[in-house]
N, C-alpha and C positions, 0 to 999 in steps of 0.2 A: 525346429522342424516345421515344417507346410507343408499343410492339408490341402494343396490346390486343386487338386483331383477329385476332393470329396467335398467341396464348397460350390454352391449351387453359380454364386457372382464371385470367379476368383479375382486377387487383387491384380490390382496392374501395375502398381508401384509398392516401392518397400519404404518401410518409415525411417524416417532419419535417426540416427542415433538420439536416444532422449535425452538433453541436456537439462540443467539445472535450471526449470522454470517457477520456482518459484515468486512471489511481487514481495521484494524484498524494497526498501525504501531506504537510500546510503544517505547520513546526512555528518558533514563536517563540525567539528567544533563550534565555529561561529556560527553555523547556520542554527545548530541546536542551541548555544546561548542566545542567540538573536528570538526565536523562537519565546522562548525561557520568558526572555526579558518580554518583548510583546505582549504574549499573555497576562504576565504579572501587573502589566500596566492596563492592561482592557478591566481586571480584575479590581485593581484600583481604582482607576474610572468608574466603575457601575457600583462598585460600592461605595462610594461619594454619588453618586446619583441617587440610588436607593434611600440611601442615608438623609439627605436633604430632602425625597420626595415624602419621605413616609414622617419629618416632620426635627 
């Protein structure tokens, strides 16, 4: 139902059907072990940095 009659600035267009906008983020298998692996190795790295700097 619209109030257009009784709205001071009536609309001038009607909105589009609401679709599913959610920021969903799709990620393939290998993208996510790729990921996985990455990190674990950054993880590795710094903790051999730390390790050696702190003695």
């Amino acid at each position: 139902m619209e109030y257009t009659k009784y709205r001071r600035h009536p609309r001038v267009y009607k909105k589009q059907a609401e679709e599913n906008n959610e920021n969903t983020l799709t990620l393939t298998a290998a993208a996510a072990a790729g990921i996985l692996a990455l990190s674990f190795a950054k993880g590795m790295f710094w903790g051999y940095m730390i390790k050696k700097w702190r003695g």
